[in-house]
Biopython code that builds the backbone (N, CA, C, O; Angstrom):
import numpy as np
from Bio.PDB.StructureBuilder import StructureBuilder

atoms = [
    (1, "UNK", "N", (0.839, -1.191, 0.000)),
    (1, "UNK", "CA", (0.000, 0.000, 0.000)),
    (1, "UNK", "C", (0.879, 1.247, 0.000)),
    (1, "UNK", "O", (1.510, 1.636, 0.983)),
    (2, "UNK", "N", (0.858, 1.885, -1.294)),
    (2, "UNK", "CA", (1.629, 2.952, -1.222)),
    (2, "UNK", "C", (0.251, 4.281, -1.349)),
    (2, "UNK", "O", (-0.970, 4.122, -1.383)),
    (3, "UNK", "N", (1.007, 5.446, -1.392)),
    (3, "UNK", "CA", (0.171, 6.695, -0.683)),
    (3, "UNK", "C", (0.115, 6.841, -2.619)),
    (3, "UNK", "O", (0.986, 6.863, -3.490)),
    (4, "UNK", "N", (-1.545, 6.921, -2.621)),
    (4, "UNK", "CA", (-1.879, 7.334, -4.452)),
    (4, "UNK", "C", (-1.964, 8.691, -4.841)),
    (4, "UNK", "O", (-2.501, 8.809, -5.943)),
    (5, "UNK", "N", (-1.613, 9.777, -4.305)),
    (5, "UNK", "CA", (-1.008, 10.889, -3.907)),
    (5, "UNK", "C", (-0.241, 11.626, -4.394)),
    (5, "UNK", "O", (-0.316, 12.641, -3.702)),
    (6, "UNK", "N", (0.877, 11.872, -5.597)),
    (6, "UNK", "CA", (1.879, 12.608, -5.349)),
    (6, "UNK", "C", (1.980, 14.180, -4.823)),
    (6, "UNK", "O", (1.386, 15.171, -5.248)),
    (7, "UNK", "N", (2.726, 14.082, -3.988)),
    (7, "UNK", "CA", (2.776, 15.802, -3.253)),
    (7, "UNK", "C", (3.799, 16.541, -4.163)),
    (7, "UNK", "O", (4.613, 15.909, -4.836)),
    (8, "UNK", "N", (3.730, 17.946, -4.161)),
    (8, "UNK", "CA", (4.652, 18.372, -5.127)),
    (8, "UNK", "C", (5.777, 18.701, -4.093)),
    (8, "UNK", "O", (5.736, 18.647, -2.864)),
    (9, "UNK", "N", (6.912, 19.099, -5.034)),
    (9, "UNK", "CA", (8.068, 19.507, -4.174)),
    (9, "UNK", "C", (7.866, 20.704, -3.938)),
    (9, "UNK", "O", (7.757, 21.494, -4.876)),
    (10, "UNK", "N", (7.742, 21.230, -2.255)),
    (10, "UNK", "CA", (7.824, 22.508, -1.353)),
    (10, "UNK", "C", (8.998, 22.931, -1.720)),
    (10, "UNK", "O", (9.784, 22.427, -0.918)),
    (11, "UNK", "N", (9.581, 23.576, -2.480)),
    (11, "UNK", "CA", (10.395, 24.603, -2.269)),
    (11, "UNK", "C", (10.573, 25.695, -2.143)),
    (11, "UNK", "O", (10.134, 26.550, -2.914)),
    (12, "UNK", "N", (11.433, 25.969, -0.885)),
    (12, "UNK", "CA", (11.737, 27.673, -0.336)),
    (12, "UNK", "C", (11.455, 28.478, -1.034)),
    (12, "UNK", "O", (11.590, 28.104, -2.200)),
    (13, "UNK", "N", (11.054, 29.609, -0.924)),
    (13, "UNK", "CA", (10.903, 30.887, -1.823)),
    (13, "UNK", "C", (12.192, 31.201, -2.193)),
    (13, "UNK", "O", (13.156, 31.220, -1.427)),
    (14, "UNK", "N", (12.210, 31.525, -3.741)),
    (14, "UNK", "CA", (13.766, 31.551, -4.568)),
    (14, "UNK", "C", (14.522, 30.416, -4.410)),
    (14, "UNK", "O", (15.728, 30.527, -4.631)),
    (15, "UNK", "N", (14.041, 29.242, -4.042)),
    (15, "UNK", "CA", (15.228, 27.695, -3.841)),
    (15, "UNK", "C", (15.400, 27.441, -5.519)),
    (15, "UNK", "O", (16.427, 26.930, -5.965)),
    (16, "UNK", "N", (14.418, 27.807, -6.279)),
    (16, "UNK", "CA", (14.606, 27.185, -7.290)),
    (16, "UNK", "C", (15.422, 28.310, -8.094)),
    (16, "UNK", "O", (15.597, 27.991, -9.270)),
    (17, "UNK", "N", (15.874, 29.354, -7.788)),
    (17, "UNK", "CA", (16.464, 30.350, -8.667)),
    (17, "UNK", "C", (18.179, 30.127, -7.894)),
    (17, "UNK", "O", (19.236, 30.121, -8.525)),
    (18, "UNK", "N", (18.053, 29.994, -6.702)),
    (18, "UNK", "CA", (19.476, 30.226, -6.038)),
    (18, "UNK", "C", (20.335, 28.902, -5.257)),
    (18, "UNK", "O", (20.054, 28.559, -4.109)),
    (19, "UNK", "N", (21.407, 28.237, -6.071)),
    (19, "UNK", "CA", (21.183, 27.231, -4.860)),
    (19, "UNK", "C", (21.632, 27.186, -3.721)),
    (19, "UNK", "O", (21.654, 26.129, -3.090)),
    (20, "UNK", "N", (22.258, 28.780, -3.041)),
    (20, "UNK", "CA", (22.657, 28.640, -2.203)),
    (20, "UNK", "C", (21.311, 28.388, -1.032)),
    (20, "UNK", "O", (21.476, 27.572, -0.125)),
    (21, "UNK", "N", (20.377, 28.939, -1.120)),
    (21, "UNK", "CA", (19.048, 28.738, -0.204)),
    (21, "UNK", "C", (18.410, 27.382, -0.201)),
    (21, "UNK", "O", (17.490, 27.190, 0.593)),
    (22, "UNK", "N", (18.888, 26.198, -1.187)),
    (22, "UNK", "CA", (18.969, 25.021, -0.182)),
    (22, "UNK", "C", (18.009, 24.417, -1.446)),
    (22, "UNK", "O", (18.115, 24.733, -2.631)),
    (23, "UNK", "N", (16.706, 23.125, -0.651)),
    (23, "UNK", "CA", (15.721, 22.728, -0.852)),
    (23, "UNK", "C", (14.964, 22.739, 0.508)),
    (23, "UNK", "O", (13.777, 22.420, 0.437)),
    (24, "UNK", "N", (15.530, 23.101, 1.909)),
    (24, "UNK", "CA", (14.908, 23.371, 2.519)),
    (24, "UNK", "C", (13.629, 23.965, 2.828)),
    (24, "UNK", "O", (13.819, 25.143, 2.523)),
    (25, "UNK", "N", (12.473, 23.875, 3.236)),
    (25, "UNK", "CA", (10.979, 25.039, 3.327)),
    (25, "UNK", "C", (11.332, 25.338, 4.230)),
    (25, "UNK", "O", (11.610, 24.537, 5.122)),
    (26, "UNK", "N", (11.442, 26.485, 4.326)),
    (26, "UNK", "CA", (10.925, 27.786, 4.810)),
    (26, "UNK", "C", (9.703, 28.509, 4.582)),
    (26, "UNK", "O", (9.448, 28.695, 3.393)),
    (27, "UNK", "N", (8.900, 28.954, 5.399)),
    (27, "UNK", "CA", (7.639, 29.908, 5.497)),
    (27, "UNK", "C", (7.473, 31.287, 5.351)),
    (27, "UNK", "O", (7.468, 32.110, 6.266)),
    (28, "UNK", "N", (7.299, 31.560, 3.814)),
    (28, "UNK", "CA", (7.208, 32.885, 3.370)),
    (28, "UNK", "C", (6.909, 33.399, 4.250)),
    (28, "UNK", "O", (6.128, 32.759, 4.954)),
    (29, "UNK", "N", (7.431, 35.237, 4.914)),
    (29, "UNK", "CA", (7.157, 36.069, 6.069)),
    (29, "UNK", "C", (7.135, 37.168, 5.305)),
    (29, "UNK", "O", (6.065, 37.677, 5.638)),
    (30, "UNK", "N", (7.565, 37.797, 4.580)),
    (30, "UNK", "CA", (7.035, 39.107, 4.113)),
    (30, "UNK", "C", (5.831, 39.871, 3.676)),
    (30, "UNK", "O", (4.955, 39.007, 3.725)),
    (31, "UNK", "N", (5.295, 40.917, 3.298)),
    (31, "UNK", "CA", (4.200, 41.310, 3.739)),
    (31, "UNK", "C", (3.902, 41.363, 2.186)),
    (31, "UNK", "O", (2.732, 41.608, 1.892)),
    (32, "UNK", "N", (4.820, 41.162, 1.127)),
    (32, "UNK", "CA", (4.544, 41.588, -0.300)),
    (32, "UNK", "C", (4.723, 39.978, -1.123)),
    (32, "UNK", "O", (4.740, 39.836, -2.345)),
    (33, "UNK", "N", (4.821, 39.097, -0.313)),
    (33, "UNK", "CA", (5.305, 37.770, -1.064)),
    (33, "UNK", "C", (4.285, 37.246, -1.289)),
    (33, "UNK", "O", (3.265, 37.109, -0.614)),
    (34, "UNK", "N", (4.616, 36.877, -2.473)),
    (34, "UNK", "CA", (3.543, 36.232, -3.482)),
    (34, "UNK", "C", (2.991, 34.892, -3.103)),
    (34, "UNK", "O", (1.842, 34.492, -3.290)),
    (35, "UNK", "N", (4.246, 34.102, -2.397)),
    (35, "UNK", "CA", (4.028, 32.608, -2.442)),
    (35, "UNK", "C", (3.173, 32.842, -0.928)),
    (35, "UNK", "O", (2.240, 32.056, -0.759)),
    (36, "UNK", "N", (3.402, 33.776, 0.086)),
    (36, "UNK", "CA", (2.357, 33.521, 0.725)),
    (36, "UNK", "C", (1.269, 33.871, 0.687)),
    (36, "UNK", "O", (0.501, 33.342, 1.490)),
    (37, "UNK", "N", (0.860, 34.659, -0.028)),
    (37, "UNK", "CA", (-0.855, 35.005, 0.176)),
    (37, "UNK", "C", (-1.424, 34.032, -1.278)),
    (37, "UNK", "O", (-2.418, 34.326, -1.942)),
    (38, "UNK", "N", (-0.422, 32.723, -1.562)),
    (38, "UNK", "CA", (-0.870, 31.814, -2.524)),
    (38, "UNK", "C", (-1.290, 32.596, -3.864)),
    (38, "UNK", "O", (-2.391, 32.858, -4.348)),
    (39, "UNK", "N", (-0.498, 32.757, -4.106)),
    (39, "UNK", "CA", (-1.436, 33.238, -5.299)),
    (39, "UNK", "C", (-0.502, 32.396, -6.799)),
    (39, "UNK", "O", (0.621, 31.893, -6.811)),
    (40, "UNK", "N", (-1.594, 32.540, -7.993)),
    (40, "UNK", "CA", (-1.355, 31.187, -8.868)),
    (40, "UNK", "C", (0.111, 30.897, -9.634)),
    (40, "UNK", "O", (0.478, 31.710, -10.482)),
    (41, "UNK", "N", (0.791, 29.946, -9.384)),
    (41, "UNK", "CA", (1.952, 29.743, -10.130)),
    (41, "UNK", "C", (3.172, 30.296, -9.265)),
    (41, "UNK", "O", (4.077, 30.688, -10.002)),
    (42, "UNK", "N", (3.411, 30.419, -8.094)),
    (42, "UNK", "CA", (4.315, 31.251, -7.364)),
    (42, "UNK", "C", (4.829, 29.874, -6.430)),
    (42, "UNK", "O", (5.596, 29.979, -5.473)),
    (43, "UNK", "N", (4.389, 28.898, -6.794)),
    (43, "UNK", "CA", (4.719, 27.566, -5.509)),
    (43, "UNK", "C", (3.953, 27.229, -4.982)),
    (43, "UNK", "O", (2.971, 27.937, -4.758)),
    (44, "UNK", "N", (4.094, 25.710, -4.455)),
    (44, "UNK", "CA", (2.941, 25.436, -3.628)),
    (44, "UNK", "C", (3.486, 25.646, -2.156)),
    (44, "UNK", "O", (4.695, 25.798, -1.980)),
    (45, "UNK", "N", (2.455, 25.653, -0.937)),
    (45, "UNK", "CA", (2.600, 25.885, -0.036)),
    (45, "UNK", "C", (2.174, 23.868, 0.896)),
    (45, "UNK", "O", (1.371, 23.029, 0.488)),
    (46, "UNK", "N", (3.101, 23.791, 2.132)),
    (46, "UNK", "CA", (3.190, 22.516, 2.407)),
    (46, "UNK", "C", (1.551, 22.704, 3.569)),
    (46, "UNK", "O", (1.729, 23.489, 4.500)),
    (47, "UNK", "N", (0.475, 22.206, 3.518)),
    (47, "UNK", "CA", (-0.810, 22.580, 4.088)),
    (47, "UNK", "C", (-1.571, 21.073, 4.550)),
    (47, "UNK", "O", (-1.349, 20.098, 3.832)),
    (48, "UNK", "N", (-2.274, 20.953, 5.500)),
    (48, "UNK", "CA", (-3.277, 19.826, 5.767)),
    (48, "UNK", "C", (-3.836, 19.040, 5.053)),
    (48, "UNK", "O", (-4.492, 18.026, 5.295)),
    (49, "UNK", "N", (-3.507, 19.629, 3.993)),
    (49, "UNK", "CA", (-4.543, 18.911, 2.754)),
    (49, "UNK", "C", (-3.973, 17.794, 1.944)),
    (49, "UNK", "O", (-4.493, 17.072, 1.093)),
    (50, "UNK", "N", (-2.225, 17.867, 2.656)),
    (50, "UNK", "CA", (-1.432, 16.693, 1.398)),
    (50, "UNK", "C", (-0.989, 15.958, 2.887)),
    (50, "UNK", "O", (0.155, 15.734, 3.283)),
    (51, "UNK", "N", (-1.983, 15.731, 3.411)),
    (51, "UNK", "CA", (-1.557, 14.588, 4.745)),
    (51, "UNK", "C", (-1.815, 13.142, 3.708)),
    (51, "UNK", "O", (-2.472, 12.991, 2.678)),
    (52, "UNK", "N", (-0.862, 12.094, 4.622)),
    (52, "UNK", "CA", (-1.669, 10.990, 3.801)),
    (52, "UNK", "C", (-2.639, 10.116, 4.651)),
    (52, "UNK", "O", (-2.727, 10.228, 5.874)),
    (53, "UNK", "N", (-3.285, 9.329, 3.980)),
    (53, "UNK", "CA", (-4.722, 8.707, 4.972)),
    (53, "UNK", "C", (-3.808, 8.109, 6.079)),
    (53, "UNK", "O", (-2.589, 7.959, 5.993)),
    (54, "UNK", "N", (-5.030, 7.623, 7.699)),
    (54, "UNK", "CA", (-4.015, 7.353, 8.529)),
    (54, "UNK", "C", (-3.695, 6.214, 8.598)),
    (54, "UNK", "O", (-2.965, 5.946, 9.552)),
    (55, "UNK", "N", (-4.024, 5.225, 7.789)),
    (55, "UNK", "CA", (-3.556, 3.935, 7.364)),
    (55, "UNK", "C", (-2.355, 3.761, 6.568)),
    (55, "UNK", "O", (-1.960, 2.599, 6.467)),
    (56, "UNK", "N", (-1.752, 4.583, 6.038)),
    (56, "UNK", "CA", (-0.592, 4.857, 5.348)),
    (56, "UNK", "C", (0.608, 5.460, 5.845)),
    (56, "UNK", "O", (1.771, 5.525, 5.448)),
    (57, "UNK", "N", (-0.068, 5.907, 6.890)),
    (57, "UNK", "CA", (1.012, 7.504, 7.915)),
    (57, "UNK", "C", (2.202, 6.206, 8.359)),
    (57, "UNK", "O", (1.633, 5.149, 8.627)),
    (58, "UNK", "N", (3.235, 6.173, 8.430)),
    (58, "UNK", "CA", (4.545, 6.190, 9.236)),
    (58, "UNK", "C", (4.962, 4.585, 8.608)),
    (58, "UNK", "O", (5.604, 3.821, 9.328)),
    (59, "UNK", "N", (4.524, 4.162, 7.184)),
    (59, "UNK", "CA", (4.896, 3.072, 6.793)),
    (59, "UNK", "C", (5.739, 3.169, 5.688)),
    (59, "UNK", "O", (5.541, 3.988, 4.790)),
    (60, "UNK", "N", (6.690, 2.364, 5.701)),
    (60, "UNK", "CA", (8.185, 2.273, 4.943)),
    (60, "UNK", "C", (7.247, 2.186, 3.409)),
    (60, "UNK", "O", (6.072, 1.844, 3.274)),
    (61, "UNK", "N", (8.269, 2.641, 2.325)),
    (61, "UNK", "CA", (8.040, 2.477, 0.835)),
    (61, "UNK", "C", (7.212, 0.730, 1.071)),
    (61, "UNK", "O", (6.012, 0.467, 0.994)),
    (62, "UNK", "N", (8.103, 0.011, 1.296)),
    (62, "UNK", "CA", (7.648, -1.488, 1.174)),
    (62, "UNK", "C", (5.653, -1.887, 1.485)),
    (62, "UNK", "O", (5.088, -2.965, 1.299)),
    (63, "UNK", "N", (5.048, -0.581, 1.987)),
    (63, "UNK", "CA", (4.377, -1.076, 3.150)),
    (63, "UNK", "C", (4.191, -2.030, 4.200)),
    (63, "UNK", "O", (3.236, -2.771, 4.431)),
    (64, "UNK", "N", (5.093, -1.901, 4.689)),
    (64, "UNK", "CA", (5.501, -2.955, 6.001)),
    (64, "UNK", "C", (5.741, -1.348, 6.748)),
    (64, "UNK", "O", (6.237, -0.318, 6.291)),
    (65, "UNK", "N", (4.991, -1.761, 8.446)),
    (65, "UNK", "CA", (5.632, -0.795, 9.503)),
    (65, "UNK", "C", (6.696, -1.553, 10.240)),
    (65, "UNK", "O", (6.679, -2.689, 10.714)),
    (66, "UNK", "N", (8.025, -0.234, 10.200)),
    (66, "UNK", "CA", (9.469, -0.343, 10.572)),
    (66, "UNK", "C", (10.026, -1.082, 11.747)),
    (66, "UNK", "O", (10.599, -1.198, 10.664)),
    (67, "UNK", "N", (10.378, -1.576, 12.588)),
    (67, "UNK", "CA", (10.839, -2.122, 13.722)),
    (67, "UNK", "C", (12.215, -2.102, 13.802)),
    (67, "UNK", "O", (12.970, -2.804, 13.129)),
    (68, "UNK", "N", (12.689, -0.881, 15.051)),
    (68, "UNK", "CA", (14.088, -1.266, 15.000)),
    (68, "UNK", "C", (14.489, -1.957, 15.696)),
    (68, "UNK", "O", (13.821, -2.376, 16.641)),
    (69, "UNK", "N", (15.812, -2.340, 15.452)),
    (69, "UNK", "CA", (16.260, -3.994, 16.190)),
    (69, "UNK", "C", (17.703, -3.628, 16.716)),
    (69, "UNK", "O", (18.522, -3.054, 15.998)),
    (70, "UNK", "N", (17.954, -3.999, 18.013)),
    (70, "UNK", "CA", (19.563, -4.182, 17.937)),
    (70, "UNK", "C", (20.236, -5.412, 18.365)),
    (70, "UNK", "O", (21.461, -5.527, 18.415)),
    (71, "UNK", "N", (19.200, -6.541, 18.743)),
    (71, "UNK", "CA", (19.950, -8.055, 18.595)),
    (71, "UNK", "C", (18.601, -8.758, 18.231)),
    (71, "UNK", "O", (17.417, -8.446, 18.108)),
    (72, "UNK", "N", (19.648, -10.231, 18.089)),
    (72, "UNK", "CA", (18.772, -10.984, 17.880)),
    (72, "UNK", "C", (17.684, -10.979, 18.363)),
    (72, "UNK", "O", (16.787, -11.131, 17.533)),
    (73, "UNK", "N", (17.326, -10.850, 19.530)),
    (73, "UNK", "CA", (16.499, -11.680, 20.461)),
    (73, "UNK", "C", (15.421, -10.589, 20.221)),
    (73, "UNK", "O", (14.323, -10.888, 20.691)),
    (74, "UNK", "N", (15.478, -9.660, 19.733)),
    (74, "UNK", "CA", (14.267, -8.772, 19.538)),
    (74, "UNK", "C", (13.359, -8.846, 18.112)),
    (74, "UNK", "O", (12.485, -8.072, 17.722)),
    (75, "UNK", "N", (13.973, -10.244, 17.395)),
    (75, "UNK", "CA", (13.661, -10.206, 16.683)),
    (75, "UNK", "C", (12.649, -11.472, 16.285)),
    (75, "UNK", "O", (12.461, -12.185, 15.300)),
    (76, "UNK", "N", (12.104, -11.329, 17.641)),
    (76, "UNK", "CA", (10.623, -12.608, 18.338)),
    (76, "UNK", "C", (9.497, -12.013, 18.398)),
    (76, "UNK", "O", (8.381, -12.531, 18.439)),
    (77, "UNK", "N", (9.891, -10.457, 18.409)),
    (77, "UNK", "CA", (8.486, -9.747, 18.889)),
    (77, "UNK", "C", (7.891, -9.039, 17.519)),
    (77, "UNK", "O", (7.000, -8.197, 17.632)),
    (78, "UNK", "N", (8.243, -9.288, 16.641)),
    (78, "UNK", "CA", (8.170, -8.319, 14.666)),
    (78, "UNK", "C", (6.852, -9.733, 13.920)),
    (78, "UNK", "O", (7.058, -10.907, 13.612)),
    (79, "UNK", "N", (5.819, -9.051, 13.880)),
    (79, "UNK", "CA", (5.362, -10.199, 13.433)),
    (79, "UNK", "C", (5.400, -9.507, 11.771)),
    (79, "UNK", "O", (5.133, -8.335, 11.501)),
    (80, "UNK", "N", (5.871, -10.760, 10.629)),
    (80, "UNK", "CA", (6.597, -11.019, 9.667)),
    (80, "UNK", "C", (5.378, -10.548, 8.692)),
    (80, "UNK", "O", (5.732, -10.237, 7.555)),
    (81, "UNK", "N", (4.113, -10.462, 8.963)),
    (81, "UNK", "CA", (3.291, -10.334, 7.667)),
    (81, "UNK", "C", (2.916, -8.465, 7.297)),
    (81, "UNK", "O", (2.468, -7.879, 6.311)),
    (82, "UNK", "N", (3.408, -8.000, 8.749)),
    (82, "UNK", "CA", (2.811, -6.530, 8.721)),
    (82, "UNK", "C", (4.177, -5.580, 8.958)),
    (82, "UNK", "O", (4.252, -4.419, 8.556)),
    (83, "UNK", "N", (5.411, -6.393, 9.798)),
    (83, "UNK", "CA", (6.459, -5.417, 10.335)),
    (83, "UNK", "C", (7.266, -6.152, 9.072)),
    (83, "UNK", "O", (7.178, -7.112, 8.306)),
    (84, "UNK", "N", (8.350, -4.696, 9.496)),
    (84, "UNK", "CA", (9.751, -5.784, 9.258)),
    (84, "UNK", "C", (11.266, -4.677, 9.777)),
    (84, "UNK", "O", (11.289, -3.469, 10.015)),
    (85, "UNK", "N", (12.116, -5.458, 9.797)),
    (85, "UNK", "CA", (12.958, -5.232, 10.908)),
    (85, "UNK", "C", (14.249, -4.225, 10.598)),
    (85, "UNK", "O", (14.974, -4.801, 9.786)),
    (86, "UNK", "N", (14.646, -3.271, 10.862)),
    (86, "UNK", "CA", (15.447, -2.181, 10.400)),
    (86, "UNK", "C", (16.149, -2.180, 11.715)),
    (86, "UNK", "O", (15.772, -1.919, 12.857)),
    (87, "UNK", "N", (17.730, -2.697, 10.999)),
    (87, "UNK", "CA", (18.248, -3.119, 12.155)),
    (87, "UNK", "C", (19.240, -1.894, 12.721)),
    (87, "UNK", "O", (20.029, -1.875, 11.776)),
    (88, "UNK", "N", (19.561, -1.207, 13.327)),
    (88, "UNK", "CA", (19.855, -0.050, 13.959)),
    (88, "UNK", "C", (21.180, -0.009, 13.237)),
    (88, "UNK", "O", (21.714, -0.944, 12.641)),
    (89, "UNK", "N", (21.789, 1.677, 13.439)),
    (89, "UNK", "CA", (23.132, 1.955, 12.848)),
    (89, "UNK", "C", (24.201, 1.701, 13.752)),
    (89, "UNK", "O", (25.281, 1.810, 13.173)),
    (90, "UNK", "N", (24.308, 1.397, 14.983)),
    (90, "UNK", "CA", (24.759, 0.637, 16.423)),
    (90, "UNK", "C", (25.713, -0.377, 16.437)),
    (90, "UNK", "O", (26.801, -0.442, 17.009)),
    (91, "UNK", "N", (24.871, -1.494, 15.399)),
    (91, "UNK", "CA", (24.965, -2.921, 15.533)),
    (91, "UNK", "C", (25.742, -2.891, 14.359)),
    (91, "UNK", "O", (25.428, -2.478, 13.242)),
    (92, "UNK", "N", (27.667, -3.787, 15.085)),
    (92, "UNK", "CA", (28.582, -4.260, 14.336)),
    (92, "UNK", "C", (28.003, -5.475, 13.193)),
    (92, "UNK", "O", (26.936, -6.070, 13.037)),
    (93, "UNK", "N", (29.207, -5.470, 12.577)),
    (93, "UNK", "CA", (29.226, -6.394, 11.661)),
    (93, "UNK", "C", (28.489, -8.148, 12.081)),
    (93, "UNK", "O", (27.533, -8.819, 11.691)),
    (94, "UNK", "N", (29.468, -8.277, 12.956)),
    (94, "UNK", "CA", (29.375, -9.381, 13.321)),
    (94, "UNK", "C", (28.122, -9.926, 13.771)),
    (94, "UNK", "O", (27.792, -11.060, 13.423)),
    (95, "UNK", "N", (27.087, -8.921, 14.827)),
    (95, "UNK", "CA", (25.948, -8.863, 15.120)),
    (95, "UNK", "C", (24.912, -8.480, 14.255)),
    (95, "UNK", "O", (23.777, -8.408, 14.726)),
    (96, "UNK", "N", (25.099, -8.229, 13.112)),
    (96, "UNK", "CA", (24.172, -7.741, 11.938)),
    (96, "UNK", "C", (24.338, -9.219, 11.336)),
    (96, "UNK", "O", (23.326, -9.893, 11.526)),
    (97, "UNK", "N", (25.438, -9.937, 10.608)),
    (97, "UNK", "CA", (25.348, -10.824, 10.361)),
    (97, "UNK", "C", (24.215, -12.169, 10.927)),
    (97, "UNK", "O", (23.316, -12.671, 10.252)),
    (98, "UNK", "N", (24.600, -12.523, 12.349)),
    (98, "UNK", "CA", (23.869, -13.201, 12.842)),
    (98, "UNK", "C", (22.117, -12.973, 12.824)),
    (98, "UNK", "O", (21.283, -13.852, 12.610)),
    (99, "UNK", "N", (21.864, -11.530, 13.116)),
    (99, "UNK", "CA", (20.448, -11.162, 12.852)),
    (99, "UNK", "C", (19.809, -11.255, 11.726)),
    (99, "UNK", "O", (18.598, -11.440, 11.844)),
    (100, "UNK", "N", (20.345, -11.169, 10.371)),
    (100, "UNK", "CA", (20.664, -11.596, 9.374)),
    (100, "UNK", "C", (19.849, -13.039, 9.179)),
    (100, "UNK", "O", (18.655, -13.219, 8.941)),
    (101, "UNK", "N", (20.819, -13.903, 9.346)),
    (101, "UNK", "CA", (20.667, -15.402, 9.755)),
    (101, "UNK", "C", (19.234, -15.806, 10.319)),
    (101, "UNK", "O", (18.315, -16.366, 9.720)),
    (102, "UNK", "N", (19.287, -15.445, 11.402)),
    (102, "UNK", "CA", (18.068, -15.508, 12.274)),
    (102, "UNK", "C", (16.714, -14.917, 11.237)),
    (102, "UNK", "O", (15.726, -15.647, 11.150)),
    (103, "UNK", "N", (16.727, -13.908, 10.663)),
    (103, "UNK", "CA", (15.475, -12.876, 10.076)),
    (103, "UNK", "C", (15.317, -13.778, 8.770)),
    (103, "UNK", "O", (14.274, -13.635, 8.131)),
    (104, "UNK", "N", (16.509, -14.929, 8.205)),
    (104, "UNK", "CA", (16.103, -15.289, 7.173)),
    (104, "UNK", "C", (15.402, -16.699, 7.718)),
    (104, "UNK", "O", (14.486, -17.087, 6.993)),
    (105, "UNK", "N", (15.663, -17.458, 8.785)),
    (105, "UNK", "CA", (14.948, -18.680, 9.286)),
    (105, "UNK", "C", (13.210, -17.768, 9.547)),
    (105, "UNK", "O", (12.110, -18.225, 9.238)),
    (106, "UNK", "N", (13.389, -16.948, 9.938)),
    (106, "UNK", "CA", (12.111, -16.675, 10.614)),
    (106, "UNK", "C", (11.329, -16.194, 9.495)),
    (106, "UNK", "O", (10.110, -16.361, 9.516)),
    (107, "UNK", "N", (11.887, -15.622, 8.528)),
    (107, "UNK", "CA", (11.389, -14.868, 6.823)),
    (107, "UNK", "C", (10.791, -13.898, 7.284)),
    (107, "UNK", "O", (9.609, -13.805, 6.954)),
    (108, "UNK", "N", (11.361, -12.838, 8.193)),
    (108, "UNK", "CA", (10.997, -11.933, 8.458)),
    (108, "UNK", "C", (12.247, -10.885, 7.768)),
    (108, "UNK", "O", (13.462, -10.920, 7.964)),
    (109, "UNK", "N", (11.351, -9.871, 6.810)),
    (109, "UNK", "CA", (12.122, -8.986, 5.887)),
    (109, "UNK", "C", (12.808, -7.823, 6.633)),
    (109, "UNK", "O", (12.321, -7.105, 7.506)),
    (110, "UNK", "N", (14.528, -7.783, 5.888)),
    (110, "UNK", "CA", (15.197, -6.797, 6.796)),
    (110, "UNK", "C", (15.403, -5.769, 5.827)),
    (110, "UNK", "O", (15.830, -6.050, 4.707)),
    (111, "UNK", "N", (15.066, -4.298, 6.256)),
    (111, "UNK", "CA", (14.801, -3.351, 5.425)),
    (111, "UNK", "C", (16.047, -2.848, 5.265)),
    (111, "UNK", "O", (15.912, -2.084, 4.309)),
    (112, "UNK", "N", (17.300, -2.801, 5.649)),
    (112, "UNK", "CA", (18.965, -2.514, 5.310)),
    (112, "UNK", "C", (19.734, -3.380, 6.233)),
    (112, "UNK", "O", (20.079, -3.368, 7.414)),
    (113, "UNK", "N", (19.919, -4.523, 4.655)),
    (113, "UNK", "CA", (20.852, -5.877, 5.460)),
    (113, "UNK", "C", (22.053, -5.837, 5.406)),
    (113, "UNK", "O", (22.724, -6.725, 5.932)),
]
sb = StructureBuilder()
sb.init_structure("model")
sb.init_model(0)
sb.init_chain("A")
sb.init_seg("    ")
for serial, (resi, resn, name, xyz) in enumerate(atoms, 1):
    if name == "N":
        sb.init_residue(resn, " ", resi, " ")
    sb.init_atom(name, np.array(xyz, "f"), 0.0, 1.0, " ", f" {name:<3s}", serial, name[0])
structure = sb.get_structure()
């Protein structure tokens, strides 16, 4: 289940003319700016209206919701049809490996193996 949606890209007022001002948003504040009192073709503004449904909110591209992991043994509580397991930036080699191992007996999907 992905979000059927596309949002446009928010960009800063002048991001697209300068690149030192980023891709960051920022919130038009001046009293003469176009992009804030919306008006047509000046950018879109980031608003309530491009939320996504709440069945979709906080789930990985894959649609699977995320679970982070930092050993094995936490990787009893991820049930395999709805989670899947994103194993922390923490955990050495050696311990990624083994979790690894374990996530493929159990066929529970690891989102950066």
């Amino acid at each position: 289940m992905t979000n059927p949606r596309k949002k446009p890209e928010f960009l800063r007022q002048g991001g697209h003319a300068y690149k030192r001002l980023g891709s960051k948003w920022r919130h038009p504040i001046g009293i003469h700016s176009k992009l804030r009192r919306k008006e047509k073709s000046k950018g879109k503004m980031p608003t309530i209206g491009y939320r996504a449904p709440k069945e979709l909110r906080y789930l990985h591209p894959s649609g699977m919701k995320e679970v982070l992991i930092h050993n094995v043994n936490e990787l009893s509580r991820i049930d395999s049809k709805i989670e899947a397991a994103k194993i922390a930036h923490s955990v050495g080699k050696k311990k990624r490996i083994e979790i690894l191992k374990k996530a493929e007996e159990m066929k529970i999907k690891v989102l950066n193996p």
